[in-house]
C-alpha positions in Angstrom: -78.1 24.4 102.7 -77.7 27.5 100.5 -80.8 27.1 97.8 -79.3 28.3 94.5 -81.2 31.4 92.8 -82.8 30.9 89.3 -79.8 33.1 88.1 -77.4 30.9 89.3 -78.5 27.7 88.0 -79.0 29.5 84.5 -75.4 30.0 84.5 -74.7 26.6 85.9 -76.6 24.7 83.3 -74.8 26.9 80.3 -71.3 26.1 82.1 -72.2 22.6 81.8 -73.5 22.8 78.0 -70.1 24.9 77.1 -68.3 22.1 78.4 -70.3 19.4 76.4 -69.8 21.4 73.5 -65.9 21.8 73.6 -66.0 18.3 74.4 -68.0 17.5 71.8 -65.7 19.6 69.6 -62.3 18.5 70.4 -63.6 14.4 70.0 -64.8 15.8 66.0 -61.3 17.4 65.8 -59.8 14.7 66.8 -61.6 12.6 64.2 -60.8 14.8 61.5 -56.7 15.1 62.6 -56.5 11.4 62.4 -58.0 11.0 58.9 -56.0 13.6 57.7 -53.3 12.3 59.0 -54.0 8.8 57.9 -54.4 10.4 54.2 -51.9 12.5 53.7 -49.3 10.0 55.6 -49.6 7.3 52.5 -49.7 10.4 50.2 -46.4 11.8 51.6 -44.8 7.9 51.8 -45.8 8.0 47.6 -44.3 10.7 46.7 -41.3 10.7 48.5 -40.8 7.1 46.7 -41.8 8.4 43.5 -39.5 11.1 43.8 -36.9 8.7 44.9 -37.5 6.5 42.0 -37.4 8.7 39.1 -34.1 10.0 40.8 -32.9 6.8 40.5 -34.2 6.3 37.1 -32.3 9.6 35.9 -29.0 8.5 37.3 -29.2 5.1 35.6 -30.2 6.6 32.1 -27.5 9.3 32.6 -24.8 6.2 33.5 -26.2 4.6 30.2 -26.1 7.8 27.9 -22.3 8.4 28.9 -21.3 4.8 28.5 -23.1 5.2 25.5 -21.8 8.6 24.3 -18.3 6.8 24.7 -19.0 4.2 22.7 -20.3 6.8 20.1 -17.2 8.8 20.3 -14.8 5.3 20.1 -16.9 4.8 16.7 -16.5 7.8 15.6 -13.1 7.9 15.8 -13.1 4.5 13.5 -15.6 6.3 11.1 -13.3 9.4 10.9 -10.1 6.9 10.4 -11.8 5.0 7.8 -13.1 7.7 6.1 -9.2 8.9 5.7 -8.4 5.8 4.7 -11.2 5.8 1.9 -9.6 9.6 1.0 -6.6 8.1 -0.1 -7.7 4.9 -1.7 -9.9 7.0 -3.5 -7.2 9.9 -4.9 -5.1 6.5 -5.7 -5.0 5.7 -9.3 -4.9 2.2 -10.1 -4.0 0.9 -14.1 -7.8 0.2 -14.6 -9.5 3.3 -13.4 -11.9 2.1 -10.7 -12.3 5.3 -9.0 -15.3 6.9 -9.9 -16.5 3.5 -9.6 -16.4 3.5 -6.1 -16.8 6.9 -5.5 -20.1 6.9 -6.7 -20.9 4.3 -3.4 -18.9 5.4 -1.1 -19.6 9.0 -1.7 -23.6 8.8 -0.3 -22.8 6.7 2.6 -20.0 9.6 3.8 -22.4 12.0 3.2 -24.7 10.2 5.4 -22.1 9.9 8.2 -21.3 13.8 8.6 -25.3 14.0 8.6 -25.3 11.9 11.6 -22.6 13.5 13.0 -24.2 16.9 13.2 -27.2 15.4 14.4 -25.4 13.5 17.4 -23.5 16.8 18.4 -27.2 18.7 18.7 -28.7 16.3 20.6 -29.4 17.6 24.4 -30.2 16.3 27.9 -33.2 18.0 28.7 -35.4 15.8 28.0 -34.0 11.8 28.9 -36.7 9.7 27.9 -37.4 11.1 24.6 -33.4 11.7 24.1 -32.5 8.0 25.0 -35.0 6.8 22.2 -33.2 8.9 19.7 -29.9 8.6 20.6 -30.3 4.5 20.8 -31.6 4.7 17.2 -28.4 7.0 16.1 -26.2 4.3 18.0 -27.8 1.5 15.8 -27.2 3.5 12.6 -23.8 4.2 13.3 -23.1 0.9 14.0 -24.6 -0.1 10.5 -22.7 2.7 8.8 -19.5 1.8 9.9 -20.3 -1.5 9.0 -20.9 -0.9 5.7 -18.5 1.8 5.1 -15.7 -1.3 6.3 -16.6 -3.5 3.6 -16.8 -0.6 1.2 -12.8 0.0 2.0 -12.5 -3.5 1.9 -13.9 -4.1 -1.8 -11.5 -1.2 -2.9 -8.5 -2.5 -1.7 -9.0 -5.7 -3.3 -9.9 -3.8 -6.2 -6.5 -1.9 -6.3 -4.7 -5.1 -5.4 -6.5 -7.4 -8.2 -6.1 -4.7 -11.0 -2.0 -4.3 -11.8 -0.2 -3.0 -13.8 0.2 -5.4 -16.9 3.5 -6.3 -18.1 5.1 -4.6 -21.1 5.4 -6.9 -24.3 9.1 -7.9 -24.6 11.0 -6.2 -26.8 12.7 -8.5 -29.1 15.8 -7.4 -31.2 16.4 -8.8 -34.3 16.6 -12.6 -34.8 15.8 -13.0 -31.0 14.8 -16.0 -29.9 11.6 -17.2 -28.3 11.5 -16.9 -24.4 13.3 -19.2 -22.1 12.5 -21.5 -19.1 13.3 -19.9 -15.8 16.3 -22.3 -15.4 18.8 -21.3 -18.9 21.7 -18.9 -18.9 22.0 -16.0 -21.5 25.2 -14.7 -22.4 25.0 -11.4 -24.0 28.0 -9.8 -26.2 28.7 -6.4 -26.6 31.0 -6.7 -29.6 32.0 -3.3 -30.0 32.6 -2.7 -26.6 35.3 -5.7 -26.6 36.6 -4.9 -29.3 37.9 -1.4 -28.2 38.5 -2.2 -25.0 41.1 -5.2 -26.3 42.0 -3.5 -28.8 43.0 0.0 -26.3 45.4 -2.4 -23.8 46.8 -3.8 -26.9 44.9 -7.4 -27.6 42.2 -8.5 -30.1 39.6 -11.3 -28.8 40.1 -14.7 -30.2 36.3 -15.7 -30.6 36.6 -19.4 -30.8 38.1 -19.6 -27.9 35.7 -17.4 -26.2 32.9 -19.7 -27.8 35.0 -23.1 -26.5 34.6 -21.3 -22.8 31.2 -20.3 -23.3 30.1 -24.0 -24.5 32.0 -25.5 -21.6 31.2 -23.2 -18.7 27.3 -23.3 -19.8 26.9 -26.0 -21.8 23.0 -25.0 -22.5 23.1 -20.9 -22.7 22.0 -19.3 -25.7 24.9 -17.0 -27.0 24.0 -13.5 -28.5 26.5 -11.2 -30.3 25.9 -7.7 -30.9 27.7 -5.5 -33.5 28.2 -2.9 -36.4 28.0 -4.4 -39.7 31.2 -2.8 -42.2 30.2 -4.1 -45.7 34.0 -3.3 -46.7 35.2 -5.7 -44.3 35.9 -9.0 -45.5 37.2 -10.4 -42.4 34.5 -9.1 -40.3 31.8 -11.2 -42.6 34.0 -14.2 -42.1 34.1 -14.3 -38.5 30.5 -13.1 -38.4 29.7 -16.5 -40.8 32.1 -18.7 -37.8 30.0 -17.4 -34.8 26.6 -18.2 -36.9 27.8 -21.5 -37.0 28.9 -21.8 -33.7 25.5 -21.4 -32.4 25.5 -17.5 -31.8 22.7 -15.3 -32.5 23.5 -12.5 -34.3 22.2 -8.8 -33.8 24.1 -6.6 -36.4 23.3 -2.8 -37.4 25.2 -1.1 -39.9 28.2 1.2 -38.9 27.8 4.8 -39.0 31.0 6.9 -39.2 32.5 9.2 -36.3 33.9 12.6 -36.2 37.3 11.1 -35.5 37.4 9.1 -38.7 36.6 6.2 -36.7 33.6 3.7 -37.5 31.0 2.2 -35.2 27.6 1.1 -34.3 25.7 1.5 -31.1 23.6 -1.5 -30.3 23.1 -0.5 -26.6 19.7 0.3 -26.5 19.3 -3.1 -28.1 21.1 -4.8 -25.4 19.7 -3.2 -22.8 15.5 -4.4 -24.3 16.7 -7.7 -24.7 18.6 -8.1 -21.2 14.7 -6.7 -19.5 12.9 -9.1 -21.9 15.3 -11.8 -20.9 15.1 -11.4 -17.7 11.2 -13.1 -17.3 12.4 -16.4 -18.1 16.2 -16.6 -18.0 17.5 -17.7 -14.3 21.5 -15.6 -15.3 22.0 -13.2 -17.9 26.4 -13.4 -18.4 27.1 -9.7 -20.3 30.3 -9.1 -21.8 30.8 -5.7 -21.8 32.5 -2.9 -19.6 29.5 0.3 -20.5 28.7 1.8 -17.9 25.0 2.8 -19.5 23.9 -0.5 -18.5 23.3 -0.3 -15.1 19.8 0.4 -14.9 19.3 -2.5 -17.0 21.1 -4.6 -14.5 19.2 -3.1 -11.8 15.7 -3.9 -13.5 16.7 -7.3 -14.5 18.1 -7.8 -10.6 14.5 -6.7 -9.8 13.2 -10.0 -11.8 15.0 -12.4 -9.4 17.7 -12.9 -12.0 21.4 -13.4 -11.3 23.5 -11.3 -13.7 27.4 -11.6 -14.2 29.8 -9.2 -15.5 32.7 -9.7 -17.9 34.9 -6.9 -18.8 38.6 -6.1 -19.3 40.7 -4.1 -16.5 40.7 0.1 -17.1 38.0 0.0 -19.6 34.7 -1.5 -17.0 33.1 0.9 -15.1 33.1 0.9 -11.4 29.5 1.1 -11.1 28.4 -1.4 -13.3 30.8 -3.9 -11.2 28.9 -2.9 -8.1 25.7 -3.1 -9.1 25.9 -6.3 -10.6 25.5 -10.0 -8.7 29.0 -11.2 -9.8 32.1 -10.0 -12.0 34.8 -11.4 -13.7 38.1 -10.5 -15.4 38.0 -11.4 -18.9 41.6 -11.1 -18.9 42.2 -13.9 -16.0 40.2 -16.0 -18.7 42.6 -18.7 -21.0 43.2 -17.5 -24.0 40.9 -15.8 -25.1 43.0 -12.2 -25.5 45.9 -12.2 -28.4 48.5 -10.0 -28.3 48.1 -7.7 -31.8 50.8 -8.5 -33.9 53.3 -5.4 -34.4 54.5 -4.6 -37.8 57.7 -5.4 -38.6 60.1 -2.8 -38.4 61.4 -1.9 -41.9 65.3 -3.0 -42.5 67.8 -0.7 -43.5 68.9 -0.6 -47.1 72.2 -2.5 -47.8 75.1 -0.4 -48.2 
């Protein structure tokens, strides 16, 4: 056998101790690799979940702020609806003056609104959490508002719809009578207007019998005659006296003298305020009379649920008036009520 030098077992013994050493080394790297792998592998698994999480999180809160966000914009389409609504209510002028009334509350709460409104348009995503806190709380207030701004619309249309527009008092002619039950006829003359009428095809009107067809065809009616008054005239006096004590009411103004040398008196205006103060409580006003000035009056009184029935003589009635009321008649298709006026006799010649 070869006997190894001191030199070469030197170097043998430090080949040996350099492989210890790595050995040595690679088990206490080995060590450390696994736990640092066995930290930072848990580490890793966290925050991948925690990133996957909040992920999740911002999707679910950025579903709920557009769902929400529609929600908001559905409202304030009402608000903006309502608030037109309120406009117009509010420039409305009702017979009692509630307006500034309800102005004065309705006024802070749409002043509020438009304060909420630019606060909802500034709002931003950038910061979720904190934004869906606030915009939960603007949700809840806009929900109140609307709410109350509702009701407030609410309590002024039952305001305009309580507070109408009261009546006139009647006006009442001379010797009128007291209102009527809704279920009485009224028969209205217009004296003057007969008269010339019969009078321009050639006829004069034979009251009684007029009356005797008046007291048959509506046996409970309240009769009314209007006409000029001719102190001079002592057959006008005596059939005035006959229809008094027929039952007729009279309403009489003096005559006032025309142009033409003839005489009359208009009583249409008082015809036409007794017809409109009739109308509340009579169920049929009957008006004798061919002018066509009353057919507003007819109109308004048609407006009252009333039935109103026209009697006039053929050429001298107006079109309109026939039109406009319910029902008319020919006073001339009535019996006997128009006379023929009696033509003077013609003067004889002088015997030769």
């Amino acid at each position: 056998m070869t006997s190894l030098t001191p030199q070469s077992k030197l170097s043998a013994h430090l080949t040996e101790k350099n492989v210890i050493t790595g050995a040595i080394l690679s088990a206490i790297a080995g060590v450390l690799f696994q736990q640092t792998t066995l930290t930072a592998v848990p580490l890793g698994i966290t925050l991948l979940l925690t990133q996957t999480q909040r992920r999740s999180n911002n999707t679910e809160l950025r579903k709920t702020l557009r769902q929400q966000t529609q929600s908001t914009e559905q409202i304030y389409a009402q608000i903006l609806l309502m608030q037109q609504q309120l406009k117009t209510l509010q420039n409305t002028k009702p017979a009692a003056e509630p307006t500034p009334l309800i102005r004065q509350h309705t006024t802070p709460i749409i002043q509020q609104i438009h304060r909420l409104q630019r606060q909802q348009k500034a709002l931003e995503l950038s910061h979720l959490p904190a934004q869906q806190q606030q915009f939960t709380h603007l949700y809840s207030q806009l929900q109140t508002l609307t709410q109350t701004l509702q009701q407030s619309v609410t309590t002024f249309q039952d305001t305009l719809s309580s507070q109408t527009l009261a009546p006139p008092p009647p006006a009442t002619a001379i010797n009128a009578t007291p209102p009527l039950p809704k279920d009485q006829t009224v028969v209205l003359i217009d004296g003057s207007n007969l008269y010339h009428s019969a009078k321009g095809l050639g006829y004069k009107i034979d009251y009684p019998a007029l009356l005797t067809y008046l007291h048959t065809e509506y046996p409970q009616a309240q009769i009314r005659f209007y006409a000029g008054v001719d102190p001079k005239n002592i057959g006008q006096r005596s059939l005035y006296r006959s229809l008094r004590t027929a039952g007729c009411t009279l309403i009489t103004k003096p005559v006032i003298a025309r142009a033409d040398g003839s005489w009359k008196a208009n009583l249409d205006v008082e015809i036409a305020l007794d017809m409109y103060a009739t109308a509340a409580s009579a169920a049929k006003i009957v008006l004798f009379s061919g002018d066509g000035d009353f057919v507003c009056a007819v109109r308004r009184v048609k407006q009252q649920k009333t039935q109103v029935q026209v009697i006039g003589l053929p050429g001298s009635t107006s079109q309109k008036l026939k039109k406009t009321a319910h029902q008319y008649q020919d006073l001339s298709q009535l019996p006997a009520i128009l006379k023929p006026i009696p033509t003077p006799p013609a003067s004889q010649p002088a015997d030769s």
